[in-house]
N, C-alpha and C positions, 0 to 999 in steps of 0.2 A: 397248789392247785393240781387237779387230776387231767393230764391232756393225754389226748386220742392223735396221735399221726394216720392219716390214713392216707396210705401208698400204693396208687393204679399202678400195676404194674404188667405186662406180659407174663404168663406162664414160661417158669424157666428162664424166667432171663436175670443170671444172677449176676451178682455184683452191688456191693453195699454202696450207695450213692455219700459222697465225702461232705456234701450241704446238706440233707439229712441228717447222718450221723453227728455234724458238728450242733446242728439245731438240739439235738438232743443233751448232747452234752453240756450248753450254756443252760440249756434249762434246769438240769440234771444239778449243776453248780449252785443254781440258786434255790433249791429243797425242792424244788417242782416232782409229781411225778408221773412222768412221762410212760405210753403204751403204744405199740407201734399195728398196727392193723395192714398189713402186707400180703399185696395181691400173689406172690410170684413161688408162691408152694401151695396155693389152691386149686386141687386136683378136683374138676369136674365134670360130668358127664359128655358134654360137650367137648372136651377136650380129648374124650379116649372111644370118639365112635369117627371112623371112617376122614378121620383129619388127615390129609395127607403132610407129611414132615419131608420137608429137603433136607438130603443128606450135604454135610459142608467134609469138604473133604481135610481130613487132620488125621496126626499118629495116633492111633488107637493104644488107647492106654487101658488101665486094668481093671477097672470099672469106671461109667460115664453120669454124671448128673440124672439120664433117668434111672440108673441102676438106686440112686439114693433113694427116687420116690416111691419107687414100686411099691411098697405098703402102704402109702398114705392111701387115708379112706378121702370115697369119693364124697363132693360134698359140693351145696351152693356156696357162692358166695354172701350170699344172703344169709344163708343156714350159719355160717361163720362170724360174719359182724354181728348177727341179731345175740351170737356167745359172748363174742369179745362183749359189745356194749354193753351186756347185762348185768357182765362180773366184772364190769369196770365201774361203772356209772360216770365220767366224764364231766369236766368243768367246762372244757373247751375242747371243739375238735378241728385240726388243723388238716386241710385240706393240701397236699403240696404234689401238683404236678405239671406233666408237660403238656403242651399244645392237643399233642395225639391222644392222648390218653384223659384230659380232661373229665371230657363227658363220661367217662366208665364213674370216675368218682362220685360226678354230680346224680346219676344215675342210681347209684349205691346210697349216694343221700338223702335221695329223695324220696327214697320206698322207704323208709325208717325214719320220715320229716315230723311224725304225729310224734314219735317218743322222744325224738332229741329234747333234751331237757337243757340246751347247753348253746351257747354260742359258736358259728362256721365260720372260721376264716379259710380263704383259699391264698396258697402261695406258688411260690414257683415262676420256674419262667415264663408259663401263660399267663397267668395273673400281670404280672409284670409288663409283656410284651402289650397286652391285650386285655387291660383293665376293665372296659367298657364291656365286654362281652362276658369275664369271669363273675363281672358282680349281676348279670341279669339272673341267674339262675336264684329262685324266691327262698331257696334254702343257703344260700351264701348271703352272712350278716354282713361281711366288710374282707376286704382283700389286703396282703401288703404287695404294697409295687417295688421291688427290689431287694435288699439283704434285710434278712427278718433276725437276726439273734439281737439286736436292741428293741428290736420293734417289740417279740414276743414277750420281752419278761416288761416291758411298759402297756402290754396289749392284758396281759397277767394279771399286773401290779392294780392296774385299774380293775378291773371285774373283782377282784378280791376286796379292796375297801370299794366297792360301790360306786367308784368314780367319772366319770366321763370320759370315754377311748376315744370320744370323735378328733379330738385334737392333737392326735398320735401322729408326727412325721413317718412318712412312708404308706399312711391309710387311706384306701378309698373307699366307701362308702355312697350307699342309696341315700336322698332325701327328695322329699312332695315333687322340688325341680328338676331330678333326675341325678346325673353321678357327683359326686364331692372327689375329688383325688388330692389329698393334701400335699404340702410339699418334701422332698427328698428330704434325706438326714446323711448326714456326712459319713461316708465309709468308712468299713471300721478297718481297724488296725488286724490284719491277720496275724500276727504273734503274739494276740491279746486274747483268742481264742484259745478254747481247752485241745485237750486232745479230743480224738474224733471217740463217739461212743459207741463201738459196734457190736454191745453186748443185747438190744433189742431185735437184733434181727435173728434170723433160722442162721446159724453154721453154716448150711449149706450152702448160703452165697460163696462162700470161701473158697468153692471147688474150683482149683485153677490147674486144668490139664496145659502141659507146655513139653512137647519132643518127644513124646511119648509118657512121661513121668506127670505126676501131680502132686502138684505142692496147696498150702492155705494160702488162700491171701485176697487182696480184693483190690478195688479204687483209691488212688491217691491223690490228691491236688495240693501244690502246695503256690497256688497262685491263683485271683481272679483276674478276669480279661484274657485279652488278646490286642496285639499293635497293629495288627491287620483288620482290611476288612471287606472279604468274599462277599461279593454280594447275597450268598444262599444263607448264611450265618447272623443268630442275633447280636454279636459280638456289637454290631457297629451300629443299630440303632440303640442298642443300650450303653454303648460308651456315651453317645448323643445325650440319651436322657440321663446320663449322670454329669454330665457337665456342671463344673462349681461346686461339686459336693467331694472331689478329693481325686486322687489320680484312679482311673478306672481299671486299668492297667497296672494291678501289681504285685509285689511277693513278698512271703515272710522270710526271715533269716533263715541261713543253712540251719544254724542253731539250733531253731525249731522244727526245722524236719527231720533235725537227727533224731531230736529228743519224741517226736511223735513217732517215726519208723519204730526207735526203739519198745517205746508203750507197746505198739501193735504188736511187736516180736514176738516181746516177755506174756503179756496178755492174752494172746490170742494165736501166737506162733503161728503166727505170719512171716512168712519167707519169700511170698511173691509180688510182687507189689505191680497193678497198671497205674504208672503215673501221668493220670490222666487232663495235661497241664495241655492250654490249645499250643503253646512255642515254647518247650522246655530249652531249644537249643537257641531260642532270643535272650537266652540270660546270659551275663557279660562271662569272661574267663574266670575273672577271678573269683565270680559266686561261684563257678560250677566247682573251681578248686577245694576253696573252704567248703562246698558238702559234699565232694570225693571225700578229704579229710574224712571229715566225719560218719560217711554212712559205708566206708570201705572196711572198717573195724566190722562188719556188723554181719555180715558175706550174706545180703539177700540176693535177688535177682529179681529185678523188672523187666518193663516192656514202656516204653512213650511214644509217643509222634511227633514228627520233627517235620520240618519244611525247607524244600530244596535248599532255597535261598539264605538260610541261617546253618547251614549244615557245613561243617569244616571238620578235616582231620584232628584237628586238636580239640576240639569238644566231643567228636563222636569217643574217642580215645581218653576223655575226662570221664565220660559217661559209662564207658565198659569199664574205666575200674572201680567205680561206684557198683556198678553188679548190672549194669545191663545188657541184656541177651536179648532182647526183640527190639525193632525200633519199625513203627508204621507210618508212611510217608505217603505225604496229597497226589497223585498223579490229577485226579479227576476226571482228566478227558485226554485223551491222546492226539487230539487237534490243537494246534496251539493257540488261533484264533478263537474258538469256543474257549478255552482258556482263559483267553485272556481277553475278551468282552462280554462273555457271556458270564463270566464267574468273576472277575476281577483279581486272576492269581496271573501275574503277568511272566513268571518263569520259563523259559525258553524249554524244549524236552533235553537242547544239551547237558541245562542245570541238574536235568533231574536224575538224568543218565550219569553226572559223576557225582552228586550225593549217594546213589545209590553205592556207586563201586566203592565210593569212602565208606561204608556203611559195611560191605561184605568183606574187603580190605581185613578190618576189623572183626570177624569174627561173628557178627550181628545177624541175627537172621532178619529179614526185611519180607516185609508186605505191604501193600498199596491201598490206599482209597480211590477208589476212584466212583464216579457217580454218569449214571446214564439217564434217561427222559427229560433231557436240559432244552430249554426253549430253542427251537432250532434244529435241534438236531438230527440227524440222520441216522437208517441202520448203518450205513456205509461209514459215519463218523466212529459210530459204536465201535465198529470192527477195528477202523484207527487204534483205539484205546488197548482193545485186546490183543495187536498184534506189536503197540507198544510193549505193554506190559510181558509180551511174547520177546521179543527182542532184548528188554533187561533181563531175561534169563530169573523174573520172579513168579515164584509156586506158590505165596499166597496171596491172595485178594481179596479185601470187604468193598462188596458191591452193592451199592444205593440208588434207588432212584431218588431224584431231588425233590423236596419237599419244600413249597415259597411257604417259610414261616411267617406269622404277622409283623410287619414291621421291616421285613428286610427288604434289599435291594427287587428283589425279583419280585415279590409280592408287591410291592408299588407300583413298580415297572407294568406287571400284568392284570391288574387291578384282581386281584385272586381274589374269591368269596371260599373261606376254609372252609366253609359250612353246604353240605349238600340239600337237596331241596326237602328233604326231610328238618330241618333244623341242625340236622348230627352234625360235631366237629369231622372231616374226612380220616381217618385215620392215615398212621405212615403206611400201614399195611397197601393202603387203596391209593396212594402216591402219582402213578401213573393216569388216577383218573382225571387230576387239573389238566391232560392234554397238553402239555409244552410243549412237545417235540412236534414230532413232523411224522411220527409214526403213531400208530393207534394204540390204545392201553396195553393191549392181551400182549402187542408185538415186544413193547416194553417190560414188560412182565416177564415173557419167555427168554428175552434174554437177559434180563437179571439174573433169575435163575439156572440158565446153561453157561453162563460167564465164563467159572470158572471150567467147565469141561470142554469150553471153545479155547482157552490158553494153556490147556496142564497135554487135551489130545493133539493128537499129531493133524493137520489141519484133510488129510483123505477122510478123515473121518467127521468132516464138518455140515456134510450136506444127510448124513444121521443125527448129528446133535440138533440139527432143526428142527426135525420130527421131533425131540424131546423140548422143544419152547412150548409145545400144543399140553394145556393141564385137563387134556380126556384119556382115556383110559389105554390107547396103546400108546402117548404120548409119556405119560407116567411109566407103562412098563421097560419105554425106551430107556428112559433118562435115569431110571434107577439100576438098570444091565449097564450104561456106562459110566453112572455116580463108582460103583463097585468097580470096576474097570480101571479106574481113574486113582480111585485109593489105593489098588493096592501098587500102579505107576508111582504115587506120590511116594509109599511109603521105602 
């Protein structure tokens, strides 16, 4: 069969997704052939008139991801699929996204619903978290709710002799009464998976600047789940709805990650690897040993996240001679009660304070998550956060506002409708409009983005970084005279 991926994606936002590439690769295995339809090198007009861009502050290196696209011609999105589907023609077209991004897909499908000649499934964590609301869309034939590499080549097998999909574990499906959701199907074996296939995507995912230098490289996972569970993360009503179909929570052999790193290497000369695992350092000593062993012959260099509580001298120390050089750790809020009721990460800031020093001890460069507009919350809490992250003596930060996905603790908790009164999914971008905190959207806004120039400047200069929260016109000129300012501090 002829199948269509088609991937919402943000402009620019690179990095090859490892459940993707593997989808492709199962299929790819069984004579399928696969076309990947990728939102995130579509250079459009709306993209290059008067957008304002936040500068992040990092080593400037010798050319930057837009230096790649500068030639690319300007174009719709529309103008592009209406190419791809033409010189494809399509069996099936697979719909695989997130929450946020949903509606751009269904959006894209639905202006091209006369010609699809083919059946839509959609996947992903939306579909999965939020079955009911993926399959309304009248251009979505049936959904899978969970891991699709069994689903799709039974989803295949049947459209090819003519058979009946309805009875497909993991499918949901419209009928006269309304939704069908059939039942789960027993997780698969991750070392029974190919290696990942990242030969459909654009190269330029691969551009990974790190200390100044750039190397290739992209997304690695070599585990699904997570043993935790934050109340803002789907982790934990999806381990829920896998209950009885196998452990939710788990990982393939070192074995197999040697043997994939290496594919990537040779293949694709990959040297940089984000191992983007939710608890790399929940895995016992003795895994972490056998894939030292194994991926220390290989001299790549990565990046993972790790969590206070699972963090010890002797795994951070497994992990830097396996080749890792970044490690990004949860602060999330610098209060510890918001912490630890509001989010359900119950680590004291003592803990965090000596993961980190084990972390720098070592060699490691270290950056934080942390997330602001959290139910509750204060500007005064915010500043908590910042002058924690001030006090660990760290210079980088990825700053979010929280986002109640469906299904998770927070979204229950505050009966959240994702949906604005237009029908539109909210995007992450508009995050701050659910109203959680205690402060008002624009407030949240502005300091997501002065974040880090309220922790990197010396704090005399804190009552000017305010003027740059404001995104009008001498607010912008503020904040990009002290973006500048702040780089060349950093560098």
């Amino acid at each position: 069969m002829k199948i269509i991926f088609v991937y919402p994606n943000d402009y620019l936002n690179i990095g090859i997704p490892t459940g993707l590439s593997t989808l492709i690769a199962v299929l790819k295995r069984e004579g399928h052939d696969v076309s990947l339809f990728d939102y995130t090198f579509i250079k459009t007009n709306q993209l290059n008139k008067g957008c304002i861009v936040e500068t992040s502050l990092y080593m400037s290196t010798a050319y930057t991801i837009e230096d790649l696209v500068r030639d690319d011609p300007i174009q719709t999105v529309e103008e592009a699929f209406e190419k791809h589907l033409s010189s494809y023609s399509p069996d099936l077209i697979c719909l695989s996204a997130m929450t946020g991004l949903f509606d751009v897909g269904i959006d894209l499908l639905n202006k091209f619903k006369s010609k699809l000649k083919c059946k839509v499934v959609a996947g992903g964590v939306h579909a999965t978290i939020a079955p009911e609301d993926a399959l309304r869309p009248e251009v979505v034939d049936f959904i899978c709710i969970g891991e699709g590499e069994e689903f799709l080549l039974e989803v295949c097998e049947c459209l090819e002799k003519g058979k009946d999909y309805r009875y497909i574990n993991n499918l949901g499906y419209k009928t006269n009464k309304g939704v069908q959701l059939n039942e789960s199907r027993t997780l698969v074996n991750l070392d029974e998976l190919p290696n990942p296939d990242w030969s459909a995507f654009d190269r330029r995912h691969m551009f990974r600047p790190f200390m100044g230098e750039i190397y290739q490289g992209s997304f690695y996972i070599m585990s699904r789940g997570c043993p935790f569970r934050c109340t803002y993360c789907v982790n934990g009503p999806l381990k829920d709805q896998h209950k009885g179909y196998g452990s939710y929570y788990r990982y393939q052999s070192p074995k197999t990650t040697v043997k994939q790193i290496s594919y990537l290497k040779k293949n694709f000369n990959a040297t940089w690897f984000k191992f983007a695992d939710d608890s790399i350092m929940g895995l016992n000593e003795d895994y972490l040993e056998e894939l030292s062993e194994g991926l220390s012959p290989l001299n790549i260099k990565f990046g993972c996240s790790v969590r206070p509580e699972t963090t010890s001298e002797n795994k951070v120390s497994l992990l830097k001679s396996m080749g890792c050089v970044a490690m990004s750790i949860g602060v999330e809020s610098g209060n510890e009660e918001l912490r630890k009721k509001v989010l359900n990460r119950k680590m004291p800031n003592k803990q965090i304070d000596r993961a980190i020093s084990i972390i720098n001890s070592n060699g490691i460069r270290v950056s934080t998550f942390n997330m602001i507009g959290l139910p509750g919350e204060t500007r005064g809490n915010v500043f908590e956060t910042v002058k924690f992250n001030k006090r660990l003596d760290v210079k980088a930060v990825n700053v979010y506002i929280v986002y109640p996905y469906p299904g998770t603790e927070i979204y229950n908790k505050y009966k959240i409708n994702f949906r604005d009164e237009t029908g539109k999914i909210i995007p992450v971008s508009r995050a701050s409009s659910f109203n959680l905190s205690k402060m008002p959207p624009g407030e949240v806004e502005g300091l997501r983005r002065t974040f880090s120039l309220y922790l990197i400047l010396p704090e005399e200069l804190w009552p000017v970084i305010k003027y740059a929260e404001r995104s009008d016109e001498v607010g912008n000129v503020i904040y990009d005279s002290l973006t500048n300012y702040a780089a060349k501090m950093y560098e």
